[in-house]
ZAMAR-767173 format. One record per residue: residue number from 0; x, y, z of N, C-alpha, C in turn; residue in one letter; chain. Coordinates in steps of 0.2 Angstrom, whole numbers, plus 5000, padded with zeros to 4 digits. Layout:
REC  nr n.px n.py n.pz ca.px ca.py ca.pz c.px c.py c.pz rest kette
REC NUM    X    Y    Z     X     Y     Z    X    Y    Z    A     A
...
***
This chain:
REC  nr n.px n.py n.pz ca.px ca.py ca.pz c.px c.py c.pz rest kette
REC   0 5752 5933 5405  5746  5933  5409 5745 5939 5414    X     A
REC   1 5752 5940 5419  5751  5947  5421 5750 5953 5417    X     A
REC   2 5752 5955 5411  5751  5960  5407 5743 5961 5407    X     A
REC   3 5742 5955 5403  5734  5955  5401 5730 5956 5408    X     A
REC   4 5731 5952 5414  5726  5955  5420 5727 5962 5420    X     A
REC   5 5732 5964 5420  5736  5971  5424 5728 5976 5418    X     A
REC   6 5728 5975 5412  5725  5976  5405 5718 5976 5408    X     A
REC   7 5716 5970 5411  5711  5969  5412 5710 5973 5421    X     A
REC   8 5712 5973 5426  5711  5977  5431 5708 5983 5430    X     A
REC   9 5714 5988 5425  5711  5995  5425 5705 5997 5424    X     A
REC  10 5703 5997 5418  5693  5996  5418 5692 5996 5424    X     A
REC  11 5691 5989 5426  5688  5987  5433 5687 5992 5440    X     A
REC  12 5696 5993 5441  5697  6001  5447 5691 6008 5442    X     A
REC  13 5690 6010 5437  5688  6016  5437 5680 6015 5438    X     A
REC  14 5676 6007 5433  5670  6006  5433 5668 6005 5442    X     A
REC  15 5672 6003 5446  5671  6001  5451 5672 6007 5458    X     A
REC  16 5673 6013 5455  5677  6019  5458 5682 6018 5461    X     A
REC  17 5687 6013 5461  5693  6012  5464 5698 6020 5462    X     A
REC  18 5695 6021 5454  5702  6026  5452 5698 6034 5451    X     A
REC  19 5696 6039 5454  5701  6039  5460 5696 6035 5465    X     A
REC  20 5701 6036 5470  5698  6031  5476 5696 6037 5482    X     A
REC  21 5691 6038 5485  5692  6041  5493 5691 6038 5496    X     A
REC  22 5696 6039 5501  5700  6036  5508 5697 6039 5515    X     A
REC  23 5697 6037 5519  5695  6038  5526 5700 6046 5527    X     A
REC  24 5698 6051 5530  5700  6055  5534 5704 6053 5539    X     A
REC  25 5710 6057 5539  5716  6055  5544 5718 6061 5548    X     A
REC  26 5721 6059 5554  5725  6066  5557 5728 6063 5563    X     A
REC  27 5732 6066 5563  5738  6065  5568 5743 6071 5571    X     A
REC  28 5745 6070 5576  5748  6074  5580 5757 6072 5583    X     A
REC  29 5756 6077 5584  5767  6075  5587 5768 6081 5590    X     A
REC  30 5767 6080 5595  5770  6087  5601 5767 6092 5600    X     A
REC  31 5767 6098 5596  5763  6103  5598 5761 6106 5591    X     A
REC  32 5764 6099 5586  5760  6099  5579 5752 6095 5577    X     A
REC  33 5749 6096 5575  5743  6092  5572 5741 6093 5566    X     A
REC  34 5738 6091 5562  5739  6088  5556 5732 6083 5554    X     A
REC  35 5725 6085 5550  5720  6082  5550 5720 6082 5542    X     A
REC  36 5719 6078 5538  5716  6078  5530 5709 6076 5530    X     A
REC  37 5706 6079 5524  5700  6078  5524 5701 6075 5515    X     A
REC  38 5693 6075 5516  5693  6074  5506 5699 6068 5503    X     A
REC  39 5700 6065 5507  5706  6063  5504 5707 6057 5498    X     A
REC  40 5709 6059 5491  5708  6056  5486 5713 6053 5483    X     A
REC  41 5714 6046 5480  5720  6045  5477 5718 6042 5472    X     A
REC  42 5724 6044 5464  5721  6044  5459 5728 6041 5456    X     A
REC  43 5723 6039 5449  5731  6036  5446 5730 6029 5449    X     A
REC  44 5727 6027 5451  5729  6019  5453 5728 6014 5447    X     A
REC  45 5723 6017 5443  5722  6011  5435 5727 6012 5431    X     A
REC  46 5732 6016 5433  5739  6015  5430 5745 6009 5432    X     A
REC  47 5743 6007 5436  5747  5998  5439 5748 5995 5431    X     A
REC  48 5757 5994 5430  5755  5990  5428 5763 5985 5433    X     A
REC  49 5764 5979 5426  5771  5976  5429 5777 5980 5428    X     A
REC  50 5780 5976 5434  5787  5981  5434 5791 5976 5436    X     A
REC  51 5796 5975 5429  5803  5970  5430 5799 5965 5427    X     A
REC  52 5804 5958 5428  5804  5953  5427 5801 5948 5431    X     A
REC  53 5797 5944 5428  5791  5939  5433 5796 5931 5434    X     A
REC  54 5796 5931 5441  5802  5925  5441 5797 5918 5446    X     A
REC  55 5798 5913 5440  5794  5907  5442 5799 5903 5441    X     A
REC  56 5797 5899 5449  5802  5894  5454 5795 5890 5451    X     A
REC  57 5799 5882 5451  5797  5876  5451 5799 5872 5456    X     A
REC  58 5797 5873 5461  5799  5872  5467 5797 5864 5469    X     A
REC  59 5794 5863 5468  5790  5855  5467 5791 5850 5461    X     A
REC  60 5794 5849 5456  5792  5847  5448 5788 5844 5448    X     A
REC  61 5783 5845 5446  5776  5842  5442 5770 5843 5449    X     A
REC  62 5771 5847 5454  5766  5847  5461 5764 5855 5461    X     A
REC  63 5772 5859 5459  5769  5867  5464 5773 5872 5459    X     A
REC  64 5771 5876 5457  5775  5882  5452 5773 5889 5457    X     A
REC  65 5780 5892 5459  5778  5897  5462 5779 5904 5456    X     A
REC  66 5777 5908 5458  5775  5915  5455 5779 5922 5456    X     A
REC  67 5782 5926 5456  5783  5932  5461 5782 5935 5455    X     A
REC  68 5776 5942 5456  5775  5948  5452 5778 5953 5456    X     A
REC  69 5780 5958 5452  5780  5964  5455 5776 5970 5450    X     A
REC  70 5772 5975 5453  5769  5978  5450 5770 5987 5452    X     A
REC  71 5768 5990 5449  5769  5997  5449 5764 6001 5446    X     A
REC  72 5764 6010 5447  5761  6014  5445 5762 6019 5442    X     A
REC  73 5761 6022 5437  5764  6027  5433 5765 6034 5435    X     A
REC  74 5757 6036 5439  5759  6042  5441 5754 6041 5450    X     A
REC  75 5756 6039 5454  5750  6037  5459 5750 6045 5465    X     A
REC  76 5745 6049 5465  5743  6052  5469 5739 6052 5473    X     A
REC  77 5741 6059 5478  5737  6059  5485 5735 6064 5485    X     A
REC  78 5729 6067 5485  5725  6075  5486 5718 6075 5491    X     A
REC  79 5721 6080 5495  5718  6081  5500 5718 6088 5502    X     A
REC  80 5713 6090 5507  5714  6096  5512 5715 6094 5516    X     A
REC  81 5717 6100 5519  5723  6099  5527 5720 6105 5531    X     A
REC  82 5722 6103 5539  5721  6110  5542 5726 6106 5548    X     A
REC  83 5732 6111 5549  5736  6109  5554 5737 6115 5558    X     A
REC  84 5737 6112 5563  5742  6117  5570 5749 6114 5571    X     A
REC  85 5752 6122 5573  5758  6120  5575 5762 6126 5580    X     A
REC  86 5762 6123 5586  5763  6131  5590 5756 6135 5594    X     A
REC  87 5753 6133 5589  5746  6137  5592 5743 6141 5583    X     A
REC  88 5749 6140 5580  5745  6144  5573 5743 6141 5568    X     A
REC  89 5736 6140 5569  5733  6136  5562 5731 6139 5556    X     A
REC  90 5732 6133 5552  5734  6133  5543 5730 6129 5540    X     A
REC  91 5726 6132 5533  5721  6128  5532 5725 6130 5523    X     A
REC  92 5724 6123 5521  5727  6122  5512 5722 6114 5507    X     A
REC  93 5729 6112 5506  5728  6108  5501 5735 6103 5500    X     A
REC  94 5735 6097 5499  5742  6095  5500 5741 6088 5494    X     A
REC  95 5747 6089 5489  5747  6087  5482 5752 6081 5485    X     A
REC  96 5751 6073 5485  5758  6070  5488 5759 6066 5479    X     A
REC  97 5763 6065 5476  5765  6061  5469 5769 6055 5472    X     A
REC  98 5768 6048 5471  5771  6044  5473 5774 6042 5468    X     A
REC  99 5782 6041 5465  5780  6038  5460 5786 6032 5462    X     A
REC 100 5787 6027 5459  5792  6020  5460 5786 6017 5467    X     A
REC 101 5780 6015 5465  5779  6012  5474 5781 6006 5470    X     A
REC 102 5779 6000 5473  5780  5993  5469 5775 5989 5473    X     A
REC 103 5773 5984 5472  5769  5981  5476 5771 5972 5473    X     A
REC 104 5774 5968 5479  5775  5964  5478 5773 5956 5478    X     A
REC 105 5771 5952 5473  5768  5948  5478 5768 5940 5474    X     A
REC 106 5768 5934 5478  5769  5928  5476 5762 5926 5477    X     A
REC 107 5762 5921 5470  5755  5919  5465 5758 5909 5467    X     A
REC 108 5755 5903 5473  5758  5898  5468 5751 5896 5467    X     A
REC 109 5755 5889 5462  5750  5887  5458 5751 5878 5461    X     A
REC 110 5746 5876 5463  5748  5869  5463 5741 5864 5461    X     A
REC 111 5749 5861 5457  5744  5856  5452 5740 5849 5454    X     A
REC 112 5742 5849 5460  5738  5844  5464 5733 5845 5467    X     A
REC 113 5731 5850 5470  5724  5854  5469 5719 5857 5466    X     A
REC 114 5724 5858 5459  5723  5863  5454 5719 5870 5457    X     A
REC 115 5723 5871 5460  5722  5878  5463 5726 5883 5464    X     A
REC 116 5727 5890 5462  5731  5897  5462 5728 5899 5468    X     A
REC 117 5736 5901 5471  5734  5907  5477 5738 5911 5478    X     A
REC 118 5736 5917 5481  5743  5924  5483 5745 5921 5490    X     A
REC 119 5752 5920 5489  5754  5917  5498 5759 5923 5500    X     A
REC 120 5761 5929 5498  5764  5933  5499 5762 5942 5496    X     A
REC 121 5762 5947 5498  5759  5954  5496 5761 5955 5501    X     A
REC 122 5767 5961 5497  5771  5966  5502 5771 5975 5498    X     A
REC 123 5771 5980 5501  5772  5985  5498 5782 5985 5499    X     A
REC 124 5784 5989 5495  5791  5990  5493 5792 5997 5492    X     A
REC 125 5796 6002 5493  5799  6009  5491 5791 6014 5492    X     A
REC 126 5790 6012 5499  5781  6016  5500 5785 6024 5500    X     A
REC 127 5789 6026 5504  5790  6033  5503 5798 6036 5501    X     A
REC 128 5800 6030 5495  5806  6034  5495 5803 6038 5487    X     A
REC 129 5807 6045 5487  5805  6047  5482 5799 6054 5482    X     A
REC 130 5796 6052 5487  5787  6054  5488 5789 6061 5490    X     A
REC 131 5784 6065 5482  5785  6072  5482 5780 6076 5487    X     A
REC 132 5776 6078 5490  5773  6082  5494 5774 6090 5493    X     A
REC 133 5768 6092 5490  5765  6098  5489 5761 6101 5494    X     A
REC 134 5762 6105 5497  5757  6109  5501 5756 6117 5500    X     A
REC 135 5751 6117 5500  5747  6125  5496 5743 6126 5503    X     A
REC 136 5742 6133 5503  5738  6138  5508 5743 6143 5510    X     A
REC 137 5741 6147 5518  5744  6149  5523 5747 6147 5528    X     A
REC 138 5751 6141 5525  5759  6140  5529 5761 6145 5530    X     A
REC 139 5765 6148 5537  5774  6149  5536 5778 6145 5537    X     A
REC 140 5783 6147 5534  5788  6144  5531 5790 6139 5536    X     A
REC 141 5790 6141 5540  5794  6137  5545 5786 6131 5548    X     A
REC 142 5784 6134 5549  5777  6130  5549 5778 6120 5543    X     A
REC 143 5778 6126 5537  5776  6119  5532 5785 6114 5535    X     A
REC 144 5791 6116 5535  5795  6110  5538 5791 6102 5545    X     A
REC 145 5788 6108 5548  5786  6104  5553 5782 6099 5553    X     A
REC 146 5775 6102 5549  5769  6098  5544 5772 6095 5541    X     A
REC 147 5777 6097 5537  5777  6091  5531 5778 6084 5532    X     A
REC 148 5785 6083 5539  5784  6077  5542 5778 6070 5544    X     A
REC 149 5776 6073 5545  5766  6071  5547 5764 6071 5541    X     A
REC 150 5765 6075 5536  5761  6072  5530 5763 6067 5526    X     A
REC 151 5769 6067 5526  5772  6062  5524 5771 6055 5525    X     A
REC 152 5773 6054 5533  5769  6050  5537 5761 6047 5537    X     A
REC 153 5758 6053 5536  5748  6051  5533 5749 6046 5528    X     A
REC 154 5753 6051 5522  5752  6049  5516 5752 6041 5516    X     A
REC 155 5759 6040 5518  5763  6034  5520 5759 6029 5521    X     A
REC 156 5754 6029 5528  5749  6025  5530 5742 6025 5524    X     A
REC 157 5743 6028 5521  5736  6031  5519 5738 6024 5514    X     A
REC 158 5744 6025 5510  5743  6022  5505 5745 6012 5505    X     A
REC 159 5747 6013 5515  5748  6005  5514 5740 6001 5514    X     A
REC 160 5737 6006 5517  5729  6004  5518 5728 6004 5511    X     A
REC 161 5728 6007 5505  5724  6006  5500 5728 6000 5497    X     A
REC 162 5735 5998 5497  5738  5994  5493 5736 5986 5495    X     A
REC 163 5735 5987 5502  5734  5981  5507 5728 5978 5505    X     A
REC 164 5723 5984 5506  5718  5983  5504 5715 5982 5498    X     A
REC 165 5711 5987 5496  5705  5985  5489 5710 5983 5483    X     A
REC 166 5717 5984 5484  5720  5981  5477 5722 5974 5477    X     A
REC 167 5723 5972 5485  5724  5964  5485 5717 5960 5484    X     A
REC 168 5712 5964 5486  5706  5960  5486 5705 5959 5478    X     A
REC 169 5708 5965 5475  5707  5966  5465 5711 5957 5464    X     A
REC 170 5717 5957 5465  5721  5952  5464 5718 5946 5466    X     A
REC 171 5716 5944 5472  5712  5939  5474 5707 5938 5469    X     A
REC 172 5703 5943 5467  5696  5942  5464 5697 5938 5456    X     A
REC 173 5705 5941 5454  5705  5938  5448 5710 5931 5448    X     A
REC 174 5711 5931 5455  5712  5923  5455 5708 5916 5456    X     A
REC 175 5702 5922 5458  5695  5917  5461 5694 5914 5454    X     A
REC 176 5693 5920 5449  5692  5918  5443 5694 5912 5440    X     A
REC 177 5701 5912 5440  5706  5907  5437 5703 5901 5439    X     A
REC 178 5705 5904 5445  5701  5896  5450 5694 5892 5445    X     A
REC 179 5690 5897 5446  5683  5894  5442 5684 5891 5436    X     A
REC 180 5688 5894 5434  5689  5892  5426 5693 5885 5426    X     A
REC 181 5698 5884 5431  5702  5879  5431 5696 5874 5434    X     A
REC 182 5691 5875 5439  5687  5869  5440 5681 5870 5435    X     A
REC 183 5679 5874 5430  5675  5872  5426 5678 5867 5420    X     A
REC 184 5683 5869 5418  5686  5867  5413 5687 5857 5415    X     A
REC 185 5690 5858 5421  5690  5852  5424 5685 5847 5423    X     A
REC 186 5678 5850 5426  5673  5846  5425 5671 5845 5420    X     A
REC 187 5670 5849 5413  5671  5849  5408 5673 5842 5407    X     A
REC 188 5680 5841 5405  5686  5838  5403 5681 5832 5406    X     A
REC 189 5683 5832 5412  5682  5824  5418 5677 5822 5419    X     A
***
């Protein structure tokens, strides 16, 4: 079932412009660095699919079956332009972040006495371990050390807002379905 949704979401993220997605402009400062993204694009997200093994507790016999997915991205990107200060010397570029292992975790339960599915858990997992950052322009060297922290950082926030958001509301939308389907079917039947 999660294969085939994960199957069925990607369509959806491109027809629906999730993939790539533009994000709100960001920017941030720390002492006498600053740091503003613009354009800021993330791409690769119709690449989700499952990751590992789908572990269902029976937590209830015959009342509640609980769910835990965990999902993942093949190549998930962050491209933006930058203009940061640091010191007084501003730097105008472009900044390539490649995220790859994020995970996104989440518990699906199912209870058969309301005959109702729902997500009671959605966590991000390994948001920055790994996380490659590219920055192109008129850096000096000693410059981009400084920056890159911040950007890191952006990136970080940037992508718990995308995961949080428009991909949990994806996940909700294909449980509303189930839902209808389980109370058409029902009324059908009954």
């Amino acid at each position: 079932m999660v294969d085939l949704a994960t199957r069925e979401i990607r369509p959806l993220m491109t027809k629906y412009k999730m993939d790539p997605f533009l994000a709100p402009n960001q920017s941030q400062s720390l002492y006498l660095v600053s740091l503003s993204m613009t354009n800021v694009t993330v791409c690769n997200m119709s690449t989700i699919k499952r990751a590992g093994d789908i572990i269902v507790l029976d937590d209830e016999p015959g009342r509640k079956l609980t769910i835990q997915v965990k999902l993942t991205f093949d190549d998930l990107q962050l491209i933006s332009n930058y203009k940061s200060s640091a010191f007084l010397i501003a730097s105008i570029g472009k900044v390539v972040a490649k995220i790859p292992g994020l995970l996104v975790d989440f518990i699906i339960e199912i209870n058969f006495q309301t005959v109702e599915v729902q997500m009671t858990s959605f966590k991000l997992i390994n948001s920055n371990s790994a996380m490659q950052v590219y920055l192109s322009g008129n850096l000096e060297s000693y410059v981009i050390n400084l920056v890159s922290g911040i950007v890191v950082r952006i990136v970080d926030d940037i992508m718990l807002m995308i995961v949080q958001g428009p991909l949990k509301n994806q996940i909700n939308k294909v449980l509303d379905i189930v839902n209808d389907m389980l109370q058409t079917t029902l009324t059908s039947v009954g």
